[in-house]
C-alpha positions as CSV (number, residue, x, y, z in Angstrom):
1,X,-2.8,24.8,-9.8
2,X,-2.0,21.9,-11.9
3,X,1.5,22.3,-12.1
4,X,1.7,22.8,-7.7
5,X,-0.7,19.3,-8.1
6,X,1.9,18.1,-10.3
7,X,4.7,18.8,-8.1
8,X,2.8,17.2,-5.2
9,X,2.0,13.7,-7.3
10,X,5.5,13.1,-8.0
11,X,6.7,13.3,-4.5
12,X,3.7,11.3,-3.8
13,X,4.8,8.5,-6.5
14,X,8.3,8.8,-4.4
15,X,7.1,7.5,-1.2
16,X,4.7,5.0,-2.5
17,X,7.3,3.5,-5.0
18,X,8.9,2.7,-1.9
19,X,6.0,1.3,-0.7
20,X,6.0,-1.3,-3.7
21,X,9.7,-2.7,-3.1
22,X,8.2,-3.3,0.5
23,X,5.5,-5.8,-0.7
24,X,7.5,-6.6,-3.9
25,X,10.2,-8.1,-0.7
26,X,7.7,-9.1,1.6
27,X,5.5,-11.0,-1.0
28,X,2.6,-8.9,0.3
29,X,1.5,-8.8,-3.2
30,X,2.7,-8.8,-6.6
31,X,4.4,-6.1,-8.2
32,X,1.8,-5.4,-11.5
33,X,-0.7,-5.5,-9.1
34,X,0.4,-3.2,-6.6
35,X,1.6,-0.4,-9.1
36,X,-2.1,-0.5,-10.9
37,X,-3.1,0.7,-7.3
38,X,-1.1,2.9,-7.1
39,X,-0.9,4.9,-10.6
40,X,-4.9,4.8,-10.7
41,X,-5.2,6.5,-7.5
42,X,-2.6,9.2,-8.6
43,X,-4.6,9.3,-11.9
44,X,-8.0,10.1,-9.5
45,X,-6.0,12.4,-7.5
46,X,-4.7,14.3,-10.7
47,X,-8.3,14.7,-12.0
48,X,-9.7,15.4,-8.5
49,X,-9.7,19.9,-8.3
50,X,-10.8,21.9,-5.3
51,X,-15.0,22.2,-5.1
52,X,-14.2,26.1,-4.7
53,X,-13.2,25.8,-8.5
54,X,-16.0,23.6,-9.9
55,X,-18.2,26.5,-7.7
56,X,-16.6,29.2,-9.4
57,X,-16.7,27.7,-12.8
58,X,-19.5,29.1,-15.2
59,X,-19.1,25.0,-17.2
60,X,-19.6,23.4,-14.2
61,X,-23.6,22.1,-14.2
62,X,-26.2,24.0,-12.0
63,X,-26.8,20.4,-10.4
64,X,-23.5,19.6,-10.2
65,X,-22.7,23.0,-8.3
66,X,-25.7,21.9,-6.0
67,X,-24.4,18.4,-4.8
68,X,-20.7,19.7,-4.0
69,X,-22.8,22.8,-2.4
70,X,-24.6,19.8,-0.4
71,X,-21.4,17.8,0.0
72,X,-19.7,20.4,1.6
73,X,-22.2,21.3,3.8
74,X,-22.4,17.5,5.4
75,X,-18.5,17.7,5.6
76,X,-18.8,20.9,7.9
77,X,-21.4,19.1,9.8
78,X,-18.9,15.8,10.4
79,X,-16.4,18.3,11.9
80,X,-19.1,20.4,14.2
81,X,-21.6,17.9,15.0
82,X,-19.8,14.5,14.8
83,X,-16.8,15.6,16.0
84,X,-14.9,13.8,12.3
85,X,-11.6,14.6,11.7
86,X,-11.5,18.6,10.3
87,X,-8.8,18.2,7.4
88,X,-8.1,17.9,3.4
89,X,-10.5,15.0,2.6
90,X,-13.6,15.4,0.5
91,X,-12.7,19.0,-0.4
92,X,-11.9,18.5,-3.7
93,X,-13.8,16.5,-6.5
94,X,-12.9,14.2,-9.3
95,X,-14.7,13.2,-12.7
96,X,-14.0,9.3,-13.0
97,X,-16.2,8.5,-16.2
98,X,-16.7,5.4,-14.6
99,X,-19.5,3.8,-12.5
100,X,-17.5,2.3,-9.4
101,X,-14.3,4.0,-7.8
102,X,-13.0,0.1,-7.4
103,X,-14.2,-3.5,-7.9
104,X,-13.3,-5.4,-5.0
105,X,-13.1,-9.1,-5.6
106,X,-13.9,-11.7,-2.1
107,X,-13.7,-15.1,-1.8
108,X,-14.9,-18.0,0.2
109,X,-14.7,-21.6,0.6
110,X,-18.0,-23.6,-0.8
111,X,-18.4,-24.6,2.5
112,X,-17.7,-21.8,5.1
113,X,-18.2,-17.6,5.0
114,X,-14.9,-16.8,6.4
115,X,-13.2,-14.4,3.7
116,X,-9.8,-15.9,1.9
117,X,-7.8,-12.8,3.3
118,X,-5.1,-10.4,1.3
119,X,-2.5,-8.8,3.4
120,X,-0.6,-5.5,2.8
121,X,1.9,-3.7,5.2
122,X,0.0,-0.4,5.6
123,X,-4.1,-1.6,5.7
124,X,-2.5,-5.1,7.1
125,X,-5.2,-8.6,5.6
126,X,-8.4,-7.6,4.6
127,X,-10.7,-9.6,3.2
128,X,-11.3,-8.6,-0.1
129,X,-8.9,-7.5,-3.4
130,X,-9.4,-4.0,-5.4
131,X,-8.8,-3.7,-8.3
132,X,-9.5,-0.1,-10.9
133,X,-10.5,-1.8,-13.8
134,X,-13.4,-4.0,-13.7
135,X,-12.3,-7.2,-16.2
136,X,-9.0,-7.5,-14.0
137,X,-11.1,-8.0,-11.0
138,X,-13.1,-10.2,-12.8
139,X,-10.1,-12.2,-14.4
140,X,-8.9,-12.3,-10.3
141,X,-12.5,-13.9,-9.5
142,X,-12.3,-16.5,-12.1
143,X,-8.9,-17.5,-10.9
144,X,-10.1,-17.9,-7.6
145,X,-13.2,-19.9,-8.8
146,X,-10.9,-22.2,-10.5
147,X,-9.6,-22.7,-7.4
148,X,-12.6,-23.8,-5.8
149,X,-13.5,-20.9,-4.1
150,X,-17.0,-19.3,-4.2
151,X,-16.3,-15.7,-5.2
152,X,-18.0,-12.2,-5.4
153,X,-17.4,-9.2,-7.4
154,X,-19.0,-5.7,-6.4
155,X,-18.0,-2.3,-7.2
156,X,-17.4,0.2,-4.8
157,X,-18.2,3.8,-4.9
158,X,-15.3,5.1,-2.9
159,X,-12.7,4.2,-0.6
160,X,-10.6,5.2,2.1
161,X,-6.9,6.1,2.1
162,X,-6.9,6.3,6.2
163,X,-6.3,9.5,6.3
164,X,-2.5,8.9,4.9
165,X,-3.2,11.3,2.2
166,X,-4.4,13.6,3.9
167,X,-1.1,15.7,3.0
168,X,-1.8,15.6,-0.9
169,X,-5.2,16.9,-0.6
170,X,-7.3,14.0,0.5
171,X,-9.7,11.7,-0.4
172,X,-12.0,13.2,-2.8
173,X,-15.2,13.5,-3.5
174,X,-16.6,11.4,-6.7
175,X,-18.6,11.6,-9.1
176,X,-19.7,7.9,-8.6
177,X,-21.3,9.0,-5.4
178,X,-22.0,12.6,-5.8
179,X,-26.0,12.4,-6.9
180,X,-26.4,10.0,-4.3
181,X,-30.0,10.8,-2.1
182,X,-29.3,13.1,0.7
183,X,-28.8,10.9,3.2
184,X,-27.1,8.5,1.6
185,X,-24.8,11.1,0.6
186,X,-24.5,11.7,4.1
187,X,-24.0,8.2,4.9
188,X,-21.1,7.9,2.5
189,X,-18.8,10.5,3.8
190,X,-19.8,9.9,7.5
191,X,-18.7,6.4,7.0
192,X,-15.6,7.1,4.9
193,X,-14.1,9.5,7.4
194,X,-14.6,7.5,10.4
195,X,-12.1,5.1,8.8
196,X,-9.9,8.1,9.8
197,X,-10.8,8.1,13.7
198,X,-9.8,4.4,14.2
199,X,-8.6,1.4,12.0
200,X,-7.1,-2.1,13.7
201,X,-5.1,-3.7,11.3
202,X,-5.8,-7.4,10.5
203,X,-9.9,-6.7,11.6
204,X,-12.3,-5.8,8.5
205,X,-14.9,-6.6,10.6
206,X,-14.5,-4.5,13.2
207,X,-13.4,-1.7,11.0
208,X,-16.0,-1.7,8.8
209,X,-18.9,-2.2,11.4
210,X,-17.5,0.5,13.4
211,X,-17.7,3.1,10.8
212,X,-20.8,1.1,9.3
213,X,-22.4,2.3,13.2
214,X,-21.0,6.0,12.7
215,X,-22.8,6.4,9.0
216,X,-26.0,5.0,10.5
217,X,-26.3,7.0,13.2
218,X,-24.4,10.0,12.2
219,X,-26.8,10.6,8.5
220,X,-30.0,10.0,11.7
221,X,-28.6,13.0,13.3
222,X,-27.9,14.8,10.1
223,X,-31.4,14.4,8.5
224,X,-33.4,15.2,11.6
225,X,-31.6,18.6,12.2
226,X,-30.6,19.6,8.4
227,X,-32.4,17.6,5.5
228,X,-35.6,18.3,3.9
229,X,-38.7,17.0,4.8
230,X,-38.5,15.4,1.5
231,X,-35.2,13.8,2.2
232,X,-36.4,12.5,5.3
233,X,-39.1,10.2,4.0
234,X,-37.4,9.5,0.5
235,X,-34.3,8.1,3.5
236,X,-37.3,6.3,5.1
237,X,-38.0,4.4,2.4
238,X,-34.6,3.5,1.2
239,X,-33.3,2.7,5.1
240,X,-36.6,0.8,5.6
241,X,-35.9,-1.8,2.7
242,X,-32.0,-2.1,3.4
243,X,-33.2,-2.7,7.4
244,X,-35.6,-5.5,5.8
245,X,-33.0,-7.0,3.6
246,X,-29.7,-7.1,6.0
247,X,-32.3,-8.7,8.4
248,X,-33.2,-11.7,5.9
249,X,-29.3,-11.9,4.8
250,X,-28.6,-12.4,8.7
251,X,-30.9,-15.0,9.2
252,X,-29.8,-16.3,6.1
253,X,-25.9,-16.3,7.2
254,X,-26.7,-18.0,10.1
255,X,-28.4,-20.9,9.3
256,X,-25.7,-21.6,6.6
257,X,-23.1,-20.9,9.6
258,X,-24.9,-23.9,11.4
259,X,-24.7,-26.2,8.4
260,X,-20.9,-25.3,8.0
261,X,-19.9,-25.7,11.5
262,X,-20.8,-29.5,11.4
263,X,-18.2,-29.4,8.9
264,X,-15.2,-27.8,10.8
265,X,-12.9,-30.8,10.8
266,X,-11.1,-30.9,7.7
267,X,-13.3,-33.7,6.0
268,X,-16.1,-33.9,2.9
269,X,-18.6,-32.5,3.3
270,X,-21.5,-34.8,3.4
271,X,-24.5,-35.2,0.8
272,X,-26.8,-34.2,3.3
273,X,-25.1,-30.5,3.8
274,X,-24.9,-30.0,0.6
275,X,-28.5,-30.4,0.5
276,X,-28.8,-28.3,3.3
277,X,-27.2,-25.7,1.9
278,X,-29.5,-25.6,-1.4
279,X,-33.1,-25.8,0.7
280,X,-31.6,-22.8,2.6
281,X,-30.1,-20.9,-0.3
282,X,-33.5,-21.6,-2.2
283,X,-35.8,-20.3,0.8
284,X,-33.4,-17.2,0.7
285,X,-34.5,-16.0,-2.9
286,X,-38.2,-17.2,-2.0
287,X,-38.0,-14.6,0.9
288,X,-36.7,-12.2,-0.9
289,X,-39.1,-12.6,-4.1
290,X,-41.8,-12.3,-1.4
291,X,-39.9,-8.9,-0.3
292,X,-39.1,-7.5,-3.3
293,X,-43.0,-7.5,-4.1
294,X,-43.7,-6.0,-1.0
295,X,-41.3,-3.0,-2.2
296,X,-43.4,-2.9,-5.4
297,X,-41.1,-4.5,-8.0
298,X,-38.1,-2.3,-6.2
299,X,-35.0,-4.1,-8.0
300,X,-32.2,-2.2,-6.1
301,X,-30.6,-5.7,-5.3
302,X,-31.4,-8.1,-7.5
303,X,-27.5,-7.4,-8.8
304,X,-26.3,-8.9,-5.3
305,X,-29.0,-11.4,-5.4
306,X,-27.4,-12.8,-8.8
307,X,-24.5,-13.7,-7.1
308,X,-25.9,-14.4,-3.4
309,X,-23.1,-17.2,-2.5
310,X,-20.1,-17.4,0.8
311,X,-18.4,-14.9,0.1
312,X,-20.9,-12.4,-1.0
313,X,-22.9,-13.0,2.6
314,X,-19.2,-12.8,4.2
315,X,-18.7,-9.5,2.6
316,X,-21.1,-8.1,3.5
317,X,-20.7,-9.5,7.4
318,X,-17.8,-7.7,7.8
319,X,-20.6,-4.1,7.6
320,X,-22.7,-5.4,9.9
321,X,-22.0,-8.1,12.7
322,X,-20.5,-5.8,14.9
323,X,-22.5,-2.9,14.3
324,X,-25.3,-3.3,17.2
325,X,-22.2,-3.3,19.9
326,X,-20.6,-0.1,18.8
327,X,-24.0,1.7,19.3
328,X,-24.7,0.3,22.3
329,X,-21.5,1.3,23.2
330,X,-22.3,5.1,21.8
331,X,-25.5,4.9,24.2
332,X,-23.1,3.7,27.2
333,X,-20.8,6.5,26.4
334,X,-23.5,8.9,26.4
335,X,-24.1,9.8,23.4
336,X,-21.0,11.5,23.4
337,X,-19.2,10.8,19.9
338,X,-15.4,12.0,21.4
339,X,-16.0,9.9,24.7
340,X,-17.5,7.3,21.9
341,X,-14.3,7.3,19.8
342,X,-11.9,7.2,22.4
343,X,-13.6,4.2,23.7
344,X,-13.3,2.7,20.2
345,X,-9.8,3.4,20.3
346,X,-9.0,1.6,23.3
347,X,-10.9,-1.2,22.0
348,X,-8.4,-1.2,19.0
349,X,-5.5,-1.8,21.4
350,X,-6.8,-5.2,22.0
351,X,-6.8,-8.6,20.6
352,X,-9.3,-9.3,17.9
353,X,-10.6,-11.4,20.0
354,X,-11.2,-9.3,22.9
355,X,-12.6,-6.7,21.2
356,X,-15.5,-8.7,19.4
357,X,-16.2,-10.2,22.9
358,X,-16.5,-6.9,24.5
359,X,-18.6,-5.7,21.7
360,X,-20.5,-8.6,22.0
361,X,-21.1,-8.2,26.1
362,X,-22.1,-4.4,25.5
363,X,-24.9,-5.5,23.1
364,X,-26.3,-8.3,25.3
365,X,-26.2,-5.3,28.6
366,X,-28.1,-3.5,26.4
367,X,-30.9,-5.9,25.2
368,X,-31.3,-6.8,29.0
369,X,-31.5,-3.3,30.2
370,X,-34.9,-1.5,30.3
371,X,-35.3,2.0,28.2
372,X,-35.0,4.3,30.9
């Protein structure tokens, strides 16, 4: 098996050392950096076997055999319920011996949450930079803060190859996610996948918020009809307290998007925004103190908290400004995820801005329209 895997790899280095002459021309992005991408994923795809095998194998641990078990069972549900696409990805698993897939490194201006952007010829600019090995991220980030930027650093516990490799067995399962609760198991690969169905190139905000809407809804429909009772409420919980905080980052984003928008014309910013901007940071972690008591001590993001700053609230923007028009859209479709997608598709086709503007118009006929 490894020596077919073998065979396989080096065809794939083929095509994508192609792929790093065409940024290495087009200045998409430097060489070193490119070819770090790509080796570690051929490193992850290497270690990644078939979950059949880790099944099969009398080494592999009982609780180990029961997430894959688990894993497997979701994917089969993305295919027959959620009608995701039915093909190599998160088939196989991989051992990383690491606690993140990636570290992806954004950045913003101290006085604005719109992303700096990094631009590739397959993905297209996105607003963020991955990097495999954690200091190199980190080196990126302090580069960038030398710059002036304000800049964030989060790991990443997997990430999508769009379904290009697809051919070479897929994007696997990982051991950075694998003991994930049920439904955030279930959230993971639902989300992943639907990267698969659509992607516009040049929109992470769309893209992500799109399949941001699938994982939300999609794990819903999963745990009512196949988790545990105990699942259930232990997703209850979790949900509840992410709900509680996105709300309070929202709020948060937008009164620092009203401060910034006096500050649109390329001048200083004054003494009084920048005072602004403190009081509002400052009620931030006040409200979330107050929060994070109400959880019971539940510390899950003080990490994100440590580095709450532009491009930290822009990051994590791009997951969920969009999301309340795609599932209003799913409701208009009716609740029909093919009808749903293909919608989604045709959406694509247009202009950014067209397509945040219809979103946008779907959400508002939705707020104004009574439940039926």
């Amino acid at each position: 098996m490894k020596r077919a895997l073998t065979v396989t790899l080096t065809r794939l280095g083929s095509v994508l050392s192609t792929g790093v002459a065409a940024l290495f021309l087009t200045g998409c992005a430097d060489l070193g950096y490119y070819w770090q991408s790509v080796s570690s994923h051929l490193q992850m795809m290497y270690a990644a076997g078939p979950v059949e095998d880790w099944l099969a194998d009398a080494h592999t641990p009982a609780q180990l055999k029961s997430r894959l078990a688990l894993a497997q069972r979701i994917r089969s549900f993305a295919v027959t319920e959620l009608k995701l696409p039915d093909n190599a990805s998160y088939h196989r698993y991989a051992n990383l011996h690491r606690k993140s897939a990636v570290w992806n490194v954004a950045a913003a201006p101290e006085f604005s949450l719109t992303l700096k952007t990094w631009c590739f010829p397959v993905a297209g600019c996105v607003g963020y930079r991955g990097y495999f090995d954690e200091a190199k991220a980190r080196t990126e980030a302090a580069q960038l803060a030398a710059q002036g930027f304000e800049v964030s650093v989060y790991g990443v516990p997997a990430y999508s190859t769009l379904g290009w490799m697809n051919w070479a067995g897929g994007d696997p399962l990982l051991s950075t996610f694998i003991d994930y609760p049920d439904g955030e198991l279930a959230r993971l690969i639902f989300h992943e996948l639907a990267h698969q169905v659509v992607y516009a190139r040049d929109d992470t905000m769309f893209n992500e918020s799109f399949a941001t809407a699938v994982e939300r809804m999609g794990s819903q429909r999963w745990l009512a009809s196949q988790g545990s009772s105990e699942a259930r409420k232990a997703y209850a919980v979790f949900d509840g307290r992410r709900q509680q905080f996105r709300a309070l980052t929202l709020a948060t984003r937008r009164e620092l998007a009203d401060i910034y928008e006096e500050n649109a014309l390329p001048t200083q910013p004054s003494p009084a925004q920048e005072a602004r901007k403190m009081i509002v940071m400052q009620h931030f972690r006040e409200a979330y103190a107050r929060l994070k008591t109400s959880w019971g001590g539940y510390a899950g993001y003080d990490r994100w908290m440590a580095q709450a700053n532009n491009a930290a609230f822009g990051a994590l923007a791009a997951y969920d400004e969009l999301v309340p028009g795609f599932e209003a859209l799913f409701e208009r479709e009716g609740r029909n995820w093919q009808r749903f997608y293909d919608a989604v598709k045709r959406l694509a086709k247009l202009s950014r801005d067209e397509r945040h503007k219809a979103l946008a118009t779907d959400t508002a006929n939705t707020t104004e329209t009574p439940n039926g």
